[in-house]
PLY file of the C-alpha trace (Angstrom):
ply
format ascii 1.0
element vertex 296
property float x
property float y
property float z
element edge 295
property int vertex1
property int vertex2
end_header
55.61 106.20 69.57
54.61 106.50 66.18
55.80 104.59 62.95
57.52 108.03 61.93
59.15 108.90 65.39
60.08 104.91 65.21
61.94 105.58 62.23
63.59 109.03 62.65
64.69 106.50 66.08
66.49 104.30 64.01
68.20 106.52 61.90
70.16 107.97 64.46
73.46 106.26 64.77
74.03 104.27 68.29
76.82 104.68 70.54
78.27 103.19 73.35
77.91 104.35 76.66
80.67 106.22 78.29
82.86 104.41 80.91
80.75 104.93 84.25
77.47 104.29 83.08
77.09 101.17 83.53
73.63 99.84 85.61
72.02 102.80 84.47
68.08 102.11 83.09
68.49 104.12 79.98
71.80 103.90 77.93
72.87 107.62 77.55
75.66 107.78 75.16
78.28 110.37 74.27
76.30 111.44 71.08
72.78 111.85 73.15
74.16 114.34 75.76
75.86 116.18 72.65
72.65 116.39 70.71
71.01 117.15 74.29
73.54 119.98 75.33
73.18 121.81 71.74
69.47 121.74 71.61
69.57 123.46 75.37
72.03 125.98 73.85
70.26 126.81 70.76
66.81 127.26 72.35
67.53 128.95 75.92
71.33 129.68 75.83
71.92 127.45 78.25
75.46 125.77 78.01
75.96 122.36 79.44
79.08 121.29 79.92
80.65 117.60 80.47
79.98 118.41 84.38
75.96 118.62 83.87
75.74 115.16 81.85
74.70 113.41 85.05
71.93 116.44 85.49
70.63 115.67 82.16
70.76 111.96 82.46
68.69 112.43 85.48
66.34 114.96 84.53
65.56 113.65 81.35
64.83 110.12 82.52
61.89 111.31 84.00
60.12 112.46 80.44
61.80 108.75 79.13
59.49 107.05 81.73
56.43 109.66 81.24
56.25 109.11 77.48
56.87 105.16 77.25
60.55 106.00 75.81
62.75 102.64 75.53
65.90 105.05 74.65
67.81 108.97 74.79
67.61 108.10 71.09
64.31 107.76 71.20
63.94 110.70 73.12
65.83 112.81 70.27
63.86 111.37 67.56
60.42 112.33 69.91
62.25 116.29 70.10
62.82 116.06 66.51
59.15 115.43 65.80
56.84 117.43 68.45
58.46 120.77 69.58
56.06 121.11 72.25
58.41 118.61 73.33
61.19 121.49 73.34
59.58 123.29 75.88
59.22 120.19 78.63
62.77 119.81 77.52
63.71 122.92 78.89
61.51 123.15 82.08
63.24 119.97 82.45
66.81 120.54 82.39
66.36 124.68 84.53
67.15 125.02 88.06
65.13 126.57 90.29
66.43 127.01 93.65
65.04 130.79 95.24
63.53 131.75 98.19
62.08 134.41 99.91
64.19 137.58 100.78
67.48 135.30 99.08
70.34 138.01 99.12
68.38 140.41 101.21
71.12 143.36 100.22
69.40 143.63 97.16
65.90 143.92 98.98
67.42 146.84 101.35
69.17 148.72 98.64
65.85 148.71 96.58
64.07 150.04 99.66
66.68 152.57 100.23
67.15 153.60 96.51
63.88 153.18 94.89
60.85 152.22 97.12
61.90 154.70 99.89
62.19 157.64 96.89
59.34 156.93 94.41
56.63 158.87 96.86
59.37 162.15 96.99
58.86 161.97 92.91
56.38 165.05 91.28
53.08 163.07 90.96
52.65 162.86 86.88
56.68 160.88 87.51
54.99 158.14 89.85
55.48 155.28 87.71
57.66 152.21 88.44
58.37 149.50 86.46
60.65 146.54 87.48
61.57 143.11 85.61
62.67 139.98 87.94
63.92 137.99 85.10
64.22 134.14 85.96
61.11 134.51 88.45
61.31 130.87 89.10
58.36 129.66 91.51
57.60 133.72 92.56
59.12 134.28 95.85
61.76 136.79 94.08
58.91 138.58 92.35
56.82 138.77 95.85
59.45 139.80 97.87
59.52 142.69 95.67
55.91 143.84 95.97
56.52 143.36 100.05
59.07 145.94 99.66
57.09 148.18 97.79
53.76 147.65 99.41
55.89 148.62 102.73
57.41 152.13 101.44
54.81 153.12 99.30
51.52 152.06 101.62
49.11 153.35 99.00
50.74 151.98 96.20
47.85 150.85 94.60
47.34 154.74 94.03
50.09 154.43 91.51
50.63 153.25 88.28
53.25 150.50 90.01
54.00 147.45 88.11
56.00 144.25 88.29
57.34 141.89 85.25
57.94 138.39 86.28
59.27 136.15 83.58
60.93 132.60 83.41
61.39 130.12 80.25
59.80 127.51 82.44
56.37 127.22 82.19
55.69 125.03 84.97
57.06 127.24 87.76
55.25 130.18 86.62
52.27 128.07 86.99
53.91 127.78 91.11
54.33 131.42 90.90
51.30 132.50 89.43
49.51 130.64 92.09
51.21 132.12 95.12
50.88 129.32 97.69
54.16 128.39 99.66
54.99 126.44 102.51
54.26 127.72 106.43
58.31 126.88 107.00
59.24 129.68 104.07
58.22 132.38 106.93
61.76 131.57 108.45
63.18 133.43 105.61
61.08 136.45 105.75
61.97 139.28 108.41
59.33 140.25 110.93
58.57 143.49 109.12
57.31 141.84 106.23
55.04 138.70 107.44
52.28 141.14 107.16
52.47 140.89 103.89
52.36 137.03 103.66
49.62 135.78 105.24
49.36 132.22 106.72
46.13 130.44 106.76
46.18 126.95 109.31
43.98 124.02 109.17
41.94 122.08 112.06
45.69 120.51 112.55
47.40 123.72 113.13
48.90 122.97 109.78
49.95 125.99 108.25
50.37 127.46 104.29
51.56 130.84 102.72
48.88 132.38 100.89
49.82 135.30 98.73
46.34 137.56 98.52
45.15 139.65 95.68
46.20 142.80 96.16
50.08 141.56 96.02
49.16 139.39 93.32
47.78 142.44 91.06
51.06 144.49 91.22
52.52 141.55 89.43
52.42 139.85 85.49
53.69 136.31 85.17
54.62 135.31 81.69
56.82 133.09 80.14
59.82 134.52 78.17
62.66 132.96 76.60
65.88 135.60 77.23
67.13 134.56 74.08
64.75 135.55 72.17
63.42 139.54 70.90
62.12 140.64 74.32
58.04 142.35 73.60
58.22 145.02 75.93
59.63 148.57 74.14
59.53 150.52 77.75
62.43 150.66 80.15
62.57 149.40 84.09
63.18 151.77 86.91
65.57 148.07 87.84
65.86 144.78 86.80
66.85 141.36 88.92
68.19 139.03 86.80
69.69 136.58 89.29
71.70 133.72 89.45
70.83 133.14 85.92
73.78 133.62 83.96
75.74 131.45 85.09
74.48 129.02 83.20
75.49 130.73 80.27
78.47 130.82 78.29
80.54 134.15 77.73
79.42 135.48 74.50
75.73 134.56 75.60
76.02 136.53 78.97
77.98 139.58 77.32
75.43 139.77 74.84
72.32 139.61 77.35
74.27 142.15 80.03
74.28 144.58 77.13
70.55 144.17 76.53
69.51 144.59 80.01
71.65 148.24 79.84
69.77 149.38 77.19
66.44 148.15 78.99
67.13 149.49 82.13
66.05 153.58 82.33
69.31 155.72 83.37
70.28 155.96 86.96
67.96 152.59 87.28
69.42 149.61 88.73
70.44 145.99 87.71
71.04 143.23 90.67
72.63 140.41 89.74
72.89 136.79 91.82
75.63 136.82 94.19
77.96 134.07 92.51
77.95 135.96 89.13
80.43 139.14 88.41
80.19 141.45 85.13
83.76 140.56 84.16
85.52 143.75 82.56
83.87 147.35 82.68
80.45 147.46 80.87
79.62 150.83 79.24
76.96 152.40 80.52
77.49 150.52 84.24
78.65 151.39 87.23
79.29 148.97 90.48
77.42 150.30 93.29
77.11 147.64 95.77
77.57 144.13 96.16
76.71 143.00 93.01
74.24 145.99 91.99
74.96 148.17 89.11
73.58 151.31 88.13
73.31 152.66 84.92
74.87 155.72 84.02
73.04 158.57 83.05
0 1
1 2
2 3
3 4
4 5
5 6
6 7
7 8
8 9
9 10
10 11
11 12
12 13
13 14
14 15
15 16
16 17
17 18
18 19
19 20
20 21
21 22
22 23
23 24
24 25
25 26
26 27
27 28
28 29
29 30
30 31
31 32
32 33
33 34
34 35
35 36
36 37
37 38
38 39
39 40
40 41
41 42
42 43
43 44
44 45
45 46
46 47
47 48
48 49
49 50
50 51
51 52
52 53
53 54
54 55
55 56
56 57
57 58
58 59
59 60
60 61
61 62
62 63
63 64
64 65
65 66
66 67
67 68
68 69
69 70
70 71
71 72
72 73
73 74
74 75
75 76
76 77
77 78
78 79
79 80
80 81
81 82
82 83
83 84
84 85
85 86
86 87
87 88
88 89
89 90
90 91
91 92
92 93
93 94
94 95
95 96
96 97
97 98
98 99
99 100
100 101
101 102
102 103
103 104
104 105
105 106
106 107
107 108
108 109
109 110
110 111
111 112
112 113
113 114
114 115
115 116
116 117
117 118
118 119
119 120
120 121
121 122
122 123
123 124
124 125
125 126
126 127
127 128
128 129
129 130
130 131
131 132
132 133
133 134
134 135
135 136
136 137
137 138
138 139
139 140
140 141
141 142
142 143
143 144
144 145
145 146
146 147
147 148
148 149
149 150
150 151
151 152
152 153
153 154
154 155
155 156
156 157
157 158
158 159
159 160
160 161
161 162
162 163
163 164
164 165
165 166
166 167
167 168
168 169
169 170
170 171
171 172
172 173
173 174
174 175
175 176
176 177
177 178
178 179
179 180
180 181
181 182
182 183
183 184
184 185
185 186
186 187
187 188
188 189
189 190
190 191
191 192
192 193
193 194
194 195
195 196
196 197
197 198
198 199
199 200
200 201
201 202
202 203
203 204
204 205
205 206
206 207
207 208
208 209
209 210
210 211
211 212
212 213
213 214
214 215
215 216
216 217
217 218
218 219
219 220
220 221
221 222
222 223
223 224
224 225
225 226
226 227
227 228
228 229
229 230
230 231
231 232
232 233
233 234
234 235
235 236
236 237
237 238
238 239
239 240
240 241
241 242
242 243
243 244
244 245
245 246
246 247
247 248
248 249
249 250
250 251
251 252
252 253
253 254
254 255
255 256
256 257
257 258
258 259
259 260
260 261
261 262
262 263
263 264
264 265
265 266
266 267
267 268
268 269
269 270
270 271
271 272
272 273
273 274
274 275
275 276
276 277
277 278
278 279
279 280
280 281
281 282
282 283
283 284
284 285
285 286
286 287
287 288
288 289
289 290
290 291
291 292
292 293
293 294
294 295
């Protein structure tokens, strides 16, 4: 650490630890999970309360023991002085649990309701756009394209896109890749494994390889939901699941109101199955299990 970071180290004010933590490596004091939980807030809206401090403690030791850190203290003085810091900060402290086909409701009413219809539409309206939003490591994203590859067998005929974004740069590297585990196949139905190849070793070991033409229907890129979104064109639907719960009320009003206006009318928006629009949302209607459409 440098003379500077030493110093800006120093200056911040030490605490004891909380009741509880005792025989932990690092000291993690009341003031370094406050100063941890606002900086998550104010750069990814993600709200932290008193039941994630263990999460943090945990997560962040790791980049403690990466970059030689002796303290959290430390740690905040590092943030304070290399914001490329921010952003392993963040990868840090998401969750990415998904898999493959995860709520398949969602999957069969965008079959039914969008894949199934888009080759009925007059040929210059043949253009789809959707958004998964909190992509994670892909499988939400590809499980998309399997659908539409299915219905729409020519679909590279069509000016068919998907927009897969995620704050966390290091699972869109995952994603971008598209290499998965043999044992994911158990959560893909029988009508789809065509579309997810598996390629086995001289063992008989087996992995997922996504190929190219699924890969081109998709564009991974990194986006903060926070911030001013770059796209000005709206999505035929948008998955944005089990992603708001980490957020706090006025930060998940606020972004369900921006996906309305981004989503086209009578387009969709699925959210994850533990999250509920509380209230009535202008401009949505519940039309399934956690799917909303918006009014025309």
């Amino acid at each position: 650490m440098s003379r500077s970071q030493g110093a800006a180290a120093a200056a911040l004010r030490r605490e004891p630890s909380p009741p509880g933590d005792e025989g932990r490596e690092f000291e993690f004091s009341d003031a370094d999970f406050r100063a941890l939980a606002k900086l998550a807030y104010e750069h990814a809206g993600i709200s932290l309360g008193e039941g994630k401090r263990n999460l943090v403690y945990t997560r962040i030791s790791r980049r403690l023991r990466t970059l030689g850190l002796a303290t959290f203290q430390d740690y905040r003085a590092f943030l304070s002085q290399d914001r490329k810091e921010i952003e392993n900060f963040i990868n840090s402290i998401s969750t990415n649990l998904t898999r493959f086909f995860r709520e398949s409701h969602h999957f069969d009413h965008l079959r039914e309701h969008i894949a199934a219809k888009f080759i009925s539409r007059p040929l210059a309206a043949r253009r789809l756009r959707i958004w998964s939003a909190g992509c994670s490591t892909g499988e939400e994203p590809y499980t998309i394209a399997a659908v539409l590859q299915r219905e729409i067998r020519d679909v590279a005929r069509y000016d068919v896109r998907i927009l897969a974004t995620d704050i966390d740069t290091e699972v869109l590297r995952k994603a971008s890749a598209g290499e998965y585990g043999v044992n994911s196949l158990e959560e893909i139905p029988n009508i789809y494994r065509e579309f997810f190849p598996v390629a086995r070793d001289d063992s008989g070991k087996g992995q997922i390889f996504i190929d190219e033409a699924t890969k081109e229907l998709i564009a991974f890129r990194r986006l903060n939901l926070m911030d001013p979104w770059p796209f000005q064109g709206l999505f035929d639907a948008i998955f944005c699941r089990n992603v708001m719960i980490y957020f706090d009320g006025p930060t998940k009003e606020n972004l369900i109101e921006r996906f309305t206006n981004q989503v086209k009318p009578g387009g969709f928006l699925y959210i994850g199955h533990s999250e509920s629009l509380l209230g009535r949302h202008d401009g949505l209607q519940l039309v399934g299990r956690t799917i909303y459409r918006r009014e025309a």
